[in-house]
N, C-alpha and C positions, 0 to 999 in steps of 0.2 A: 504494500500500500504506500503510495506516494503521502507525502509532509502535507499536501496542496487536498491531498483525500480523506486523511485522518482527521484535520482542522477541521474539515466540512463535516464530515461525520460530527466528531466530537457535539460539533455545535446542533447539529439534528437535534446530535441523541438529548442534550441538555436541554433546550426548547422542551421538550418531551417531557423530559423528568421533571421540570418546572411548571410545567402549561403555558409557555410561553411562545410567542412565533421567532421562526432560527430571526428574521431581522434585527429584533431587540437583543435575543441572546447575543447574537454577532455585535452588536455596538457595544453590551456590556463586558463583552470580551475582550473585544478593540479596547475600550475604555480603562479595561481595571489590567490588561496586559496579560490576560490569559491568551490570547491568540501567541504572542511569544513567546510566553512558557513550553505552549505545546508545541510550537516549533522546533524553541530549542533543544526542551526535553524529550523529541520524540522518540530516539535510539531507545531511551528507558522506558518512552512511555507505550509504544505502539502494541506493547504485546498485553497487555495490562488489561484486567476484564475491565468491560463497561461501567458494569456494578463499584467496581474499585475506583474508575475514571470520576464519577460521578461524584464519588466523596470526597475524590482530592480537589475536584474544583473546588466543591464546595467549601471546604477547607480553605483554602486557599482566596475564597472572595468571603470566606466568612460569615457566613451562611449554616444554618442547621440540615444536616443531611439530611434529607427523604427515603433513604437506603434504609 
């Protein structure tokens, strides 16, 4: 999976898990710099369930997991 495929993913999946539409997730990710994390982090992060993907955003924007 392509850096450019995962990011999109990523952000589906998160809309989803939030109830939110991917455009807003996408600004809030642009905005709080999760699109560069998963960037940068993706070597470590690409193989990583979903389930686990979900809590480290959350985590990470500081947020209560829904998992």
């Amino acid at each position: 999976m392509s850096k450019l495929s995962f990011v999109s993913f990523c952000v589906e999946y998160y809309a989803e898990h939030t109830n939110q539409s991917s455009e807003k997730v996408y600004e809030l990710f642009k905005k709080e710099k999760v699109l560069d994390m998963l960037r940068d982090d993706y070597d470590d992060l690409h193989g990583m369930s979903m389930e686990y993907m979900m809590q480290l955003i959350d985590q990470y924007l500081g947020v209560e997991s829904k998992c």
